[in-house]
VOSE-310227 format. One record per residue (C-alpha): residue number from 1; y, z, x. Coordinates in Angstrom, 1 decimal. Layout:
% VOSE-310227
marpa rokol=NUM; Y=Y; Z=Z; X=X
...
% end
This chain:
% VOSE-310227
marpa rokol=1; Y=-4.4; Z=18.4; X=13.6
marpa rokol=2; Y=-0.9; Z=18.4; X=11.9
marpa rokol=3; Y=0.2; Z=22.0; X=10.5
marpa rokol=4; Y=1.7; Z=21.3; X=7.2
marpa rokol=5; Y=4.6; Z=23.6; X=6.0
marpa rokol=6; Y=3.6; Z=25.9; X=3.5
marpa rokol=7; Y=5.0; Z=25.0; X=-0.1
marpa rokol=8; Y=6.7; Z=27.7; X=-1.5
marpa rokol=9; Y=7.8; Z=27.9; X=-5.2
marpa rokol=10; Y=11.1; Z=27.9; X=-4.4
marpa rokol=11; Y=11.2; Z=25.0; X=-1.8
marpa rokol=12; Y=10.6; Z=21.5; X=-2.5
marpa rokol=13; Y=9.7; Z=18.6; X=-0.1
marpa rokol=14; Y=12.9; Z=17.0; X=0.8
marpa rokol=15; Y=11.6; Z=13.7; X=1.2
marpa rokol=16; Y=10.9; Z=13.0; X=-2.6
marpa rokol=17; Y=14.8; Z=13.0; X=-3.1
marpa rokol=18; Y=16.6; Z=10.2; X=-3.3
marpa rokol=19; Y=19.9; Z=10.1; X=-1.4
marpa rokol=20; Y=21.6; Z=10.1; X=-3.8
marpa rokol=21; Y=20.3; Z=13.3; X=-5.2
marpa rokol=22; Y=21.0; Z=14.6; X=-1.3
marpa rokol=23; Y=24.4; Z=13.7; X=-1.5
marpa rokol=24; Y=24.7; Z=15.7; X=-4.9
marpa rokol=25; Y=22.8; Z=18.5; X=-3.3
marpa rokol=26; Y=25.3; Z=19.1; X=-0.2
marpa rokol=27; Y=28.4; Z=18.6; X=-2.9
marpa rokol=28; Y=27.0; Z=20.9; X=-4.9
marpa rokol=29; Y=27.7; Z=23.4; X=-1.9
marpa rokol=30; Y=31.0; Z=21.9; X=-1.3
marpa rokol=31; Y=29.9; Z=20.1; X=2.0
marpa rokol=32; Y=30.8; Z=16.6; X=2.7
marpa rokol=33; Y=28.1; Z=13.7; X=1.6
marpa rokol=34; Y=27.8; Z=12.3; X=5.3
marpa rokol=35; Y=26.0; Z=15.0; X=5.7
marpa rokol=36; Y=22.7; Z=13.7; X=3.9
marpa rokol=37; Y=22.9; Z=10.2; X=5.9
marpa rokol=38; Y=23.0; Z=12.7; X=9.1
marpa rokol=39; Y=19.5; Z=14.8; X=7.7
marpa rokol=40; Y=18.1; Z=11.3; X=6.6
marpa rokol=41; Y=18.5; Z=9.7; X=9.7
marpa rokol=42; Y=16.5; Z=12.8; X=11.3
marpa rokol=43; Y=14.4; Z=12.8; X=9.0
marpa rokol=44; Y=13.1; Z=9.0; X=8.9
marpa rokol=45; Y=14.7; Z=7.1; X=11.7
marpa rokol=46; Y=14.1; Z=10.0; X=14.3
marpa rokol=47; Y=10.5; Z=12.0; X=12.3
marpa rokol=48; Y=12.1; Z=15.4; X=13.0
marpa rokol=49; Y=9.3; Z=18.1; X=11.7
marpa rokol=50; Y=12.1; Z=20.7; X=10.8
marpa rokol=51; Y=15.8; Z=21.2; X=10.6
marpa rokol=52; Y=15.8; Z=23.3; X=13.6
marpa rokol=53; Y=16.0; Z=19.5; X=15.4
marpa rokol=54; Y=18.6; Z=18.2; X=13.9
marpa rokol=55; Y=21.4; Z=19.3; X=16.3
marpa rokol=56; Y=24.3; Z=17.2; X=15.1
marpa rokol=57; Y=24.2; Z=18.8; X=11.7
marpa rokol=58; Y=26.2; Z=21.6; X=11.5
marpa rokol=59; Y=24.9; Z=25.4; X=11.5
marpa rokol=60; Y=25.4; Z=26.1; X=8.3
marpa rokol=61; Y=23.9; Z=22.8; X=6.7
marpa rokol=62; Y=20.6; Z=23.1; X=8.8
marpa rokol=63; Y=20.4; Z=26.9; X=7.3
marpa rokol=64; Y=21.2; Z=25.1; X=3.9
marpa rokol=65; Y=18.5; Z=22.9; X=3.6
marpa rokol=66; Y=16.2; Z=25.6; X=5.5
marpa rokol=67; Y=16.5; Z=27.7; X=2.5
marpa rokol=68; Y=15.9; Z=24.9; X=-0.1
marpa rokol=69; Y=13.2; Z=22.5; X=1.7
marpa rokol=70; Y=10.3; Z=21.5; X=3.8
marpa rokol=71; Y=9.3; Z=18.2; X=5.6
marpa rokol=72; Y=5.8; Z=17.4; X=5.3
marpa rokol=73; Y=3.7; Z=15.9; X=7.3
marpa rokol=74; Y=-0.1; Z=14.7; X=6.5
marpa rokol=75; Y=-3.0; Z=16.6; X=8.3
marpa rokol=76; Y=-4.8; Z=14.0; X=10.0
marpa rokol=77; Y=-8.4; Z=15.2; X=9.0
marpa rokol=78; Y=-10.5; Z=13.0; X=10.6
marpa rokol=79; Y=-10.2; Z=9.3; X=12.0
marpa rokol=80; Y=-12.6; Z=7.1; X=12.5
marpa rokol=81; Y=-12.0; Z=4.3; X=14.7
marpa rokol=82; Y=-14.5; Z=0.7; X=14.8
marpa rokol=83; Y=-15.2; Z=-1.8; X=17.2
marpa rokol=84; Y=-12.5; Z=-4.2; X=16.5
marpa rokol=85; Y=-10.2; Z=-1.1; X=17.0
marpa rokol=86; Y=-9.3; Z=-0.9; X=13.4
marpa rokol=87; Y=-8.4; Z=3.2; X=13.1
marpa rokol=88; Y=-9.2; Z=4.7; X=9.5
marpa rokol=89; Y=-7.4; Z=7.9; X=9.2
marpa rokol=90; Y=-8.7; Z=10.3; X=6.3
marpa rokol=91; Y=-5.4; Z=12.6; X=5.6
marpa rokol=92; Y=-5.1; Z=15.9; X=3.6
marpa rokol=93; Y=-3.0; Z=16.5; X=1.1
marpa rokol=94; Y=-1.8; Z=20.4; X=0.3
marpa rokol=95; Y=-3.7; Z=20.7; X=-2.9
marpa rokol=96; Y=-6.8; Z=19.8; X=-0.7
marpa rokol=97; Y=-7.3; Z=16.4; X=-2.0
marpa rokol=98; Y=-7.5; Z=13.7; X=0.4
marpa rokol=99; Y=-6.0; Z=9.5; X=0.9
marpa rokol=100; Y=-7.4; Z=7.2; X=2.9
marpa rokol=101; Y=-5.0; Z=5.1; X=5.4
marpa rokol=102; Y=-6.4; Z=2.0; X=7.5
marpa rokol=103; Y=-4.1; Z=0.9; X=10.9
marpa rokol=104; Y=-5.0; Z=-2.7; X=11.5
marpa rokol=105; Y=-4.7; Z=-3.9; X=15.1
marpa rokol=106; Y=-2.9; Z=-7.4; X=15.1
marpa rokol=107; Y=-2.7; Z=-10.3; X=18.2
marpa rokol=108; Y=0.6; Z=-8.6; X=18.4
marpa rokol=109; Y=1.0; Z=-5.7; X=16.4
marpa rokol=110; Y=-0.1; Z=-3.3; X=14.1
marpa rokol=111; Y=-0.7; Z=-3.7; X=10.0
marpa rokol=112; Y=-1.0; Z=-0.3; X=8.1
marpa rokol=113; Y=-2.9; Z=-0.8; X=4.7
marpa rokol=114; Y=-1.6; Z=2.5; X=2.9
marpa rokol=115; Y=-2.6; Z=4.5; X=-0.4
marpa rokol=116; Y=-0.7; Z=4.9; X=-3.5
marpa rokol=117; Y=-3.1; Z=7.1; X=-5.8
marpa rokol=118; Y=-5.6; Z=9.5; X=-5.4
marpa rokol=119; Y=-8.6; Z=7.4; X=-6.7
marpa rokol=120; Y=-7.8; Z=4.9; X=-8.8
marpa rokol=121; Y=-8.1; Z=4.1; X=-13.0
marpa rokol=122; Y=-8.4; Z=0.3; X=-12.6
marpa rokol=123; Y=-11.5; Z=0.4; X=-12.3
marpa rokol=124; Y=-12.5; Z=-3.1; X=-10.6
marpa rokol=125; Y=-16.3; Z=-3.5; X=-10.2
marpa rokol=126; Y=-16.2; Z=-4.4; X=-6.6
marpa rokol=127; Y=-14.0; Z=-2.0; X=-5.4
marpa rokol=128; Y=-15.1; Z=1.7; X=-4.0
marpa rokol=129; Y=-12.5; Z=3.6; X=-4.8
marpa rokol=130; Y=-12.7; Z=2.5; X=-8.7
marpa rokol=131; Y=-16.0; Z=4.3; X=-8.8
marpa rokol=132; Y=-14.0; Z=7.4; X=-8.3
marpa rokol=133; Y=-12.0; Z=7.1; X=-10.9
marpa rokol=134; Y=-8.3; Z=8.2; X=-10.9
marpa rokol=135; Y=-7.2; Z=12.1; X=-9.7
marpa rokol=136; Y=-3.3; Z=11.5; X=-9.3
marpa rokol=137; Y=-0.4; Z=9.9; X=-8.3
marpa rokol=138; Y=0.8; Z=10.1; X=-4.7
marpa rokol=139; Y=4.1; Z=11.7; X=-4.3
marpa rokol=140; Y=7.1; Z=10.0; X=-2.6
marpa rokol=141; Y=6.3; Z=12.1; X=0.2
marpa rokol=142; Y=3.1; Z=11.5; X=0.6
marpa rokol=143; Y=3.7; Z=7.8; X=0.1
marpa rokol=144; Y=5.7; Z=8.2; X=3.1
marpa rokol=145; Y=3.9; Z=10.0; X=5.5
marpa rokol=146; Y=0.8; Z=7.6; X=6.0
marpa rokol=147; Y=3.3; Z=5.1; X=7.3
marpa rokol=148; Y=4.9; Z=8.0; X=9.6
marpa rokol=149; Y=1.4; Z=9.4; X=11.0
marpa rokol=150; Y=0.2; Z=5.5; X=11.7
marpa rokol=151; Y=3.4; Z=5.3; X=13.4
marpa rokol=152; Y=3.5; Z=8.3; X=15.4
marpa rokol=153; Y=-0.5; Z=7.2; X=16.5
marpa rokol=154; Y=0.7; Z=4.1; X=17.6
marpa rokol=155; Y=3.6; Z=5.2; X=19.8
marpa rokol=156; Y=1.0; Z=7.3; X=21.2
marpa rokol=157; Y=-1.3; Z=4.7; X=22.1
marpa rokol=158; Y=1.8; Z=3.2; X=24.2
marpa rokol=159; Y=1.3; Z=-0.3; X=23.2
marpa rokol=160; Y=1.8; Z=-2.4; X=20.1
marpa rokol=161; Y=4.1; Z=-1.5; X=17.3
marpa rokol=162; Y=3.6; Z=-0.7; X=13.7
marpa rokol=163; Y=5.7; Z=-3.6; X=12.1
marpa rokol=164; Y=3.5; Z=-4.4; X=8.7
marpa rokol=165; Y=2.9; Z=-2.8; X=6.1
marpa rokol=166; Y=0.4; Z=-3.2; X=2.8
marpa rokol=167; Y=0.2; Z=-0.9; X=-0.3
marpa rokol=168; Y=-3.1; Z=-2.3; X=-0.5
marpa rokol=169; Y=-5.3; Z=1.4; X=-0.6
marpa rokol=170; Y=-6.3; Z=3.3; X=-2.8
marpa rokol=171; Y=-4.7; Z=3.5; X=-6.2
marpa rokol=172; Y=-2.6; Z=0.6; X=-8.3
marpa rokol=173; Y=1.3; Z=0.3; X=-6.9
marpa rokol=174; Y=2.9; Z=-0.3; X=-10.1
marpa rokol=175; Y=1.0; Z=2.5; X=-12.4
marpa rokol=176; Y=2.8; Z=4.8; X=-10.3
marpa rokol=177; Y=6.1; Z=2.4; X=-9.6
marpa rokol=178; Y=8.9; Z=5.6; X=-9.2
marpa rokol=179; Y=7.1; Z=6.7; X=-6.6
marpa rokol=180; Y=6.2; Z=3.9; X=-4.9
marpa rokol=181; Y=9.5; Z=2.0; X=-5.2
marpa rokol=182; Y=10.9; Z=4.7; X=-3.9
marpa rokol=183; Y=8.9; Z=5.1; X=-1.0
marpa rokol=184; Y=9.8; Z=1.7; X=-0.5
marpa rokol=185; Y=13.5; Z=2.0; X=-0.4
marpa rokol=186; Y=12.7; Z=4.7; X=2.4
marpa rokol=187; Y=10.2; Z=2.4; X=4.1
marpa rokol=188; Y=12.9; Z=-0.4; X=4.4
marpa rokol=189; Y=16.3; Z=1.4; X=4.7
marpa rokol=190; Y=17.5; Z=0.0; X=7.9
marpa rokol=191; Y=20.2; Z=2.4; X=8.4
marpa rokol=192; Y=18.7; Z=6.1; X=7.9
marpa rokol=193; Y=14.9; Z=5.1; X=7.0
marpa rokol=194; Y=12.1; Z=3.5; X=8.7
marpa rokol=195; Y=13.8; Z=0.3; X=9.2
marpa rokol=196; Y=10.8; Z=-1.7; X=8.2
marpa rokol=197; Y=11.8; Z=-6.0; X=6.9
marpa rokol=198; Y=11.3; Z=-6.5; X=3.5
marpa rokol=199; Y=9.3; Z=-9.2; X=4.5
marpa rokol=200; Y=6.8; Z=-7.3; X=6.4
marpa rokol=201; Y=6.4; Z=-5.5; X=3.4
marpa rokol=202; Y=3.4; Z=-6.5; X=0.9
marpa rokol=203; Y=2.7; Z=-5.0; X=-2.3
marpa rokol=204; Y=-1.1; Z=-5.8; X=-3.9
marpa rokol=205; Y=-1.3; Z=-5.0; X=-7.6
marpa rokol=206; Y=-4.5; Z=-6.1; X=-9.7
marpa rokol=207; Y=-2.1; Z=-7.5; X=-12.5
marpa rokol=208; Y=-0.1; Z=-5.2; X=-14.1
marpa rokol=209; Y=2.5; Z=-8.3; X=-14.9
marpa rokol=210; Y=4.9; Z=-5.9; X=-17.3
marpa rokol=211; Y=6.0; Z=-4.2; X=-14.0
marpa rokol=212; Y=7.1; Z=-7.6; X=-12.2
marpa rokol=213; Y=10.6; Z=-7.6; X=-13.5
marpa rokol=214; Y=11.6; Z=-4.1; X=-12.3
marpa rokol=215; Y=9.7; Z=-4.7; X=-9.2
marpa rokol=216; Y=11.9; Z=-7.9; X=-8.9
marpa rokol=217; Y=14.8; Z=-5.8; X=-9.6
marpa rokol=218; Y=14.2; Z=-3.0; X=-7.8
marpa rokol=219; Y=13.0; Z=-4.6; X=-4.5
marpa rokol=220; Y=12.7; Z=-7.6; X=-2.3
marpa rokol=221; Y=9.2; Z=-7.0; X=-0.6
marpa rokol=222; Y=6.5; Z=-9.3; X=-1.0
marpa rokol=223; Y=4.3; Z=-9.8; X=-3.9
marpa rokol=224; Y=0.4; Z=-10.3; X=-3.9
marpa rokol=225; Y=-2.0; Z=-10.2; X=-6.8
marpa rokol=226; Y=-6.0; Z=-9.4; X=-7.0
marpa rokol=227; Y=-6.9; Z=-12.5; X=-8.8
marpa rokol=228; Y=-10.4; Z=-13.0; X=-8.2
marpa rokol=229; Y=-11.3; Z=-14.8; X=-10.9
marpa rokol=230; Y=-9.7; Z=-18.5; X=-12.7
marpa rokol=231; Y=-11.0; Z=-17.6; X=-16.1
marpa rokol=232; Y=-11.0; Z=-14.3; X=-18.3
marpa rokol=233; Y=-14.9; Z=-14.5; X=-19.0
marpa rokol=234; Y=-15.6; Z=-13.9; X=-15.3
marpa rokol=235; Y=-12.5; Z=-12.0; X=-14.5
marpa rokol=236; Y=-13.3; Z=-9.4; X=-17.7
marpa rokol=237; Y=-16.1; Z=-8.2; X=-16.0
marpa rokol=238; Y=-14.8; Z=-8.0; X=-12.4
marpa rokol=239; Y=-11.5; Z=-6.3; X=-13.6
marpa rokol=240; Y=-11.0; Z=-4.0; X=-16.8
marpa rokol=241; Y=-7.1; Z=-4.7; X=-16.7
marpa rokol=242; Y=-7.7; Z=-8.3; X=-17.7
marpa rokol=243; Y=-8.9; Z=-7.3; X=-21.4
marpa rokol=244; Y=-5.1; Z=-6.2; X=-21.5
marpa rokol=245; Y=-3.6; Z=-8.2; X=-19.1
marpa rokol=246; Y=-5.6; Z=-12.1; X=-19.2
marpa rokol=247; Y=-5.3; Z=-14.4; X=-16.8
marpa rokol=248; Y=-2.5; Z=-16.7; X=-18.6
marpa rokol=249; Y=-0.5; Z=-13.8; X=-19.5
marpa rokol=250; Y=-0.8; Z=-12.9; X=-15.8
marpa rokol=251; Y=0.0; Z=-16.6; X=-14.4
marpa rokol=252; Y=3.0; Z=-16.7; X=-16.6
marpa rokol=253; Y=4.5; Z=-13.6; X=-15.3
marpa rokol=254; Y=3.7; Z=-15.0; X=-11.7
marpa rokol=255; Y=5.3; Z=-18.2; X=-12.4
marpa rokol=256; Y=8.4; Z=-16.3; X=-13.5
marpa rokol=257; Y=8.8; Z=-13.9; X=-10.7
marpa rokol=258; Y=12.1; Z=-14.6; X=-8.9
marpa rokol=259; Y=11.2; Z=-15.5; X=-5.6
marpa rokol=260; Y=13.8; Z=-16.4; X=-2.0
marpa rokol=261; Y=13.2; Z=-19.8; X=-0.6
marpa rokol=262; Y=10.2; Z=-20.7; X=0.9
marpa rokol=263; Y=8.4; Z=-17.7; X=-0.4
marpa rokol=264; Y=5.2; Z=-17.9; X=-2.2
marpa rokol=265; Y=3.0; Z=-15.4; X=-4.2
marpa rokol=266; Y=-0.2; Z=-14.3; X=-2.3
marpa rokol=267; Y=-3.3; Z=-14.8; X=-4.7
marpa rokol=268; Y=-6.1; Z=-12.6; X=-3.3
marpa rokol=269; Y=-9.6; Z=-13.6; X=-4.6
marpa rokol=270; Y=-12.7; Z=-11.7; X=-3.4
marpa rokol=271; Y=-15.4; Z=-14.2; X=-3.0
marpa rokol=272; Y=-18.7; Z=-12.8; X=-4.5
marpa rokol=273; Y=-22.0; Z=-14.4; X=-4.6
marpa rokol=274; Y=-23.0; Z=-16.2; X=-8.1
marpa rokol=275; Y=-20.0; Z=-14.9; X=-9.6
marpa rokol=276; Y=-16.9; Z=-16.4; X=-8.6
marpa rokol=277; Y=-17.9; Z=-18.6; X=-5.7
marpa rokol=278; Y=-18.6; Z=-22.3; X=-6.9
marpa rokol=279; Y=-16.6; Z=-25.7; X=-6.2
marpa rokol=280; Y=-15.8; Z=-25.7; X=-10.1
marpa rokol=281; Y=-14.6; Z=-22.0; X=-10.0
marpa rokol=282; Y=-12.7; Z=-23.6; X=-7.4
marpa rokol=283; Y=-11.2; Z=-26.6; X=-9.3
marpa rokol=284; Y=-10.2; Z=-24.0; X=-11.9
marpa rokol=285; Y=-8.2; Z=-22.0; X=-9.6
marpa rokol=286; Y=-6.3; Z=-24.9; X=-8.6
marpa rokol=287; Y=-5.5; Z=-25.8; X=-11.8
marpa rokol=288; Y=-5.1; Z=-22.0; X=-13.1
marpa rokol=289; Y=-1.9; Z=-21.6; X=-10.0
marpa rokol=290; Y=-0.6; Z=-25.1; X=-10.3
marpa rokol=291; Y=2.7; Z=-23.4; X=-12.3
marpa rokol=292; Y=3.1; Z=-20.6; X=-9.1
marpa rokol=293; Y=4.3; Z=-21.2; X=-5.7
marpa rokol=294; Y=1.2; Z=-19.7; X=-4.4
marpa rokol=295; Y=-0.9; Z=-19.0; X=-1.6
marpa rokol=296; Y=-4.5; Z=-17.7; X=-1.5
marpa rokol=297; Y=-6.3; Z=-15.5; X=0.6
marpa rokol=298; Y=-9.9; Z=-16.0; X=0.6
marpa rokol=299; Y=-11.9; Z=-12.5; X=1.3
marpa rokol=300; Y=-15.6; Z=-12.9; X=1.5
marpa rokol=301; Y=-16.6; Z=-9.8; X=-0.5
marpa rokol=302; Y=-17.8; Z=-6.6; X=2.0
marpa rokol=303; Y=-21.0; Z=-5.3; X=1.2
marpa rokol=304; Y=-21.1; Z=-1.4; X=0.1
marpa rokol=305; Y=-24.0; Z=1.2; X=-0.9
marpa rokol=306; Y=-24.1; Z=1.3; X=-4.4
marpa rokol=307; Y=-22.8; Z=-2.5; X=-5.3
marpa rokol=308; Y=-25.1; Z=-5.0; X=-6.8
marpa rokol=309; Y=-22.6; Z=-7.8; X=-5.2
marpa rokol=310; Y=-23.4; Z=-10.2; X=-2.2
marpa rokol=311; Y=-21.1; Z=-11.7; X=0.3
marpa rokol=312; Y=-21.5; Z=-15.7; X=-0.4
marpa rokol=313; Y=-22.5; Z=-18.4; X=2.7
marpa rokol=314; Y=-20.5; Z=-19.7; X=4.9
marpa rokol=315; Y=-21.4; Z=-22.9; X=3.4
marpa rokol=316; Y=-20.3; Z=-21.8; X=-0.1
marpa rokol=317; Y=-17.4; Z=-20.2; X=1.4
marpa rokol=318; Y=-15.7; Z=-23.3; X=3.0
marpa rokol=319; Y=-16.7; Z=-25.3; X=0.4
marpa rokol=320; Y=-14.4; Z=-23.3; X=-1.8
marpa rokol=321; Y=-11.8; Z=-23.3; X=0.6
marpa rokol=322; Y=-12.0; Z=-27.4; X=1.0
marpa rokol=323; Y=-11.3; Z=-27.8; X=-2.5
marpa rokol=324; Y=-8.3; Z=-25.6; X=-2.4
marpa rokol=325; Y=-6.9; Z=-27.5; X=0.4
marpa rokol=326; Y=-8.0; Z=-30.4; X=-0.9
marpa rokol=327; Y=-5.3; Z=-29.4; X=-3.6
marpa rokol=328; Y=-2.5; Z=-28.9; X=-1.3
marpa rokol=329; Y=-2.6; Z=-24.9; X=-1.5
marpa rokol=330; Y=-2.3; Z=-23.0; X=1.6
marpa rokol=331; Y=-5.7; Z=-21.2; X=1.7
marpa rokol=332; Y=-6.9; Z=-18.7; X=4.2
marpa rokol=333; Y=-10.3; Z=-17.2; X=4.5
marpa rokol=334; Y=-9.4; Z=-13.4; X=5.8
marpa rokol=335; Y=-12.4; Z=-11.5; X=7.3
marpa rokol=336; Y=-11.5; Z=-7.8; X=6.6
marpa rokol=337; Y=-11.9; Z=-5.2; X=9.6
marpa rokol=338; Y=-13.1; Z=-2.0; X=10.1
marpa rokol=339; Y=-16.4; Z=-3.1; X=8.2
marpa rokol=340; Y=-18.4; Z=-0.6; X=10.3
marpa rokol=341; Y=-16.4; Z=2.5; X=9.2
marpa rokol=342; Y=-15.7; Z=1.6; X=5.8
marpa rokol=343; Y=-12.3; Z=0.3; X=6.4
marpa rokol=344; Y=-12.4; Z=-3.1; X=4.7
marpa rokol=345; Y=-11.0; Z=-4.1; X=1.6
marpa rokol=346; Y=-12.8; Z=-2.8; X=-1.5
marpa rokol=347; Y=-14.2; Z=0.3; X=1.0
marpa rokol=348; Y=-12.1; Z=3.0; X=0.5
marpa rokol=349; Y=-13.0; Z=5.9; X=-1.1
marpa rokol=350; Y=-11.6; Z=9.2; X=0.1
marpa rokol=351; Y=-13.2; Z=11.3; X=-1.5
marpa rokol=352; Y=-13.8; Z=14.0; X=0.8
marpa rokol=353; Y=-12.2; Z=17.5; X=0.9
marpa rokol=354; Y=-10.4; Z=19.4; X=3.2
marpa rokol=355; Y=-12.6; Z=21.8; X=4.5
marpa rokol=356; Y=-10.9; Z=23.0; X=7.3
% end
């Protein structure tokens, strides 16, 4: 298990500074602002655990930032690891809460589906997590450190790399978008951060359309939207947010979201027995995403204790995808992983805590 610096009151974690506000810091003490790309690089591109490592930094700097942070790094509490080698890694947080974290083994690399919230206030009736109900924001930090622990497990395991990335978890991305989007910028600085492409890079949101424009603003990763319903009768029920943010309002934010060449929207809609799963629910999707560039990812819904919803046929479930491709929409039926441990999408819950 990871020993996590203690937090002192006078110390704060140095990744939830921007670098800008590192540059200030280091002026501040009349040093030179190179001098935060040199700690940023050690921090992110090279995961140094303490400022002991960073051996190009001067003396004096290293004894700086010693005196006024901490790197953190998550406790790995437990992992769980299913038969399709999709690793589940519950992490611990220093207030003794705990996120969730899923590392997805690829035909040639690795997908980590990461956590933005502790619980989660959207409250969609399929999901797990919503039950929970919403604790707290992640920190920049903490944001950060999933995607440093699923990389440091999969340099250990000596084979594929970590080269995708999903804010797909627990919690809604844009209800907390500082953090987030600046986790992000880290996530995706390819000279002193993780060096991770933009376009490896999806954030999943269940619709909160007022964010799109700072989102487009702010960053160039890819956008994906928990749709799951063509009409707001059906889509009321499966997902509060809708009674504030309906579907058209939604579509038309979608349809306005500045997008490169080539790129599409990903429009994910959980399949669910006698609810959303008929050829005319079908039609109506068609016809609800015909002003998007748009693609759709099909996920048959994964059964968990306590949910009154059933995973459709296969019949049903082809038949919905014939129509869409009938249509001339790019759509993909995705069987989650990691059913076994809880690991699918809709599963997680972390709600255990640390009791170590």
């Amino acid at each position: 298990m990871t020993i996590q610096p203690q937090k002192t009151a006078s110390k704060q974690d140095i990744q939830n500074l921007d670098r800008q506000e590192l540059v200030d810091f280091f002026e501040s003490f009349a040093m030179r602002s190179f001098r935060a790309d040199q700690a940023l690089r050690w921090i992110y591109s090279r995961r140094a655990k303490s400022f002991d490592e960073m051996t190009d930094l001067a003396k004096d700097a290293r004894s700086l930032l010693t005196r006024h942070f901490y790197i953190s790094r998550p406790a790995v509490q437990e992992r769980q690891t299913a038969q399709d080698g999709t690793c589940k890694f519950l992490l611990s947080l220093q207030d003794g809460n705990s996120v969730e974290s899923v590392l997805i083994p690829e035909k040639d690399h690795y997908t980590l589906c990461i956590s933005t919230q502790v619980g989660c206030a959207m409250g969609c009736k399929f999901c797990m997590t919503g039950k929970t109900g919403l604790t707290r924001n992640l920190s920049r930090s903490e944001i950060i450190g999933q995607v440093i622990a699923a990389m440091d497990e999969a340099d250990a395991g000596g084979g594929m790399r970590l080269s995708n990335i999903v804010l797909m978890g627990m919690g809604e991305p844009l209800a907390n978008y500082e953090n987030v989007t600046g986790a992000i910028n880290v996530i995706t600085n390819s000279d002193w951060g993780l060096k991770f492409s933009t376009r490896r890079v999806t954030l999943s949101t269940a619709g909160l359309a007022d964010r799109f424009n700072d989102l487009a603003r702010d960053s160039r990763i890819r956008l994906a939207v928990s749709l799951n319903a063509a009409d707001n009768d059906t889509r009321d029920r499966l997902m509060p947010i809708n009674r504030t943010i309906p579907v058209e309002r939604l579509i038309d934010a979608c349809a306005r979201y500045p997008l490169p060449p080539r790129d599409k929207i990903t429009f994910e809609y959980i399949l669910i027995k006698g609810v959303n799963d008929s050829e005319k629910q079908a039609y109506k999707l068609a016809k609800l995403l015909r002003p998007v560039r748009a693609k759709i990812n099909l996920i048959p819904f994964n059964p968990h204790p306590g949910s009154r919803f059933e995973r459709p046929g296969m019949d049903a479930i082809e038949a919905f995808q014939s129509v869409l491709t009938k249509k001339n929409y790019t759509a993909i039926i995705r069987w989650s992983k990691g059913t076994d441990i809880s690991a699918a999408c809709g599963q997680l819950k972390g709600g255990k805590k640390n009791t170590d």
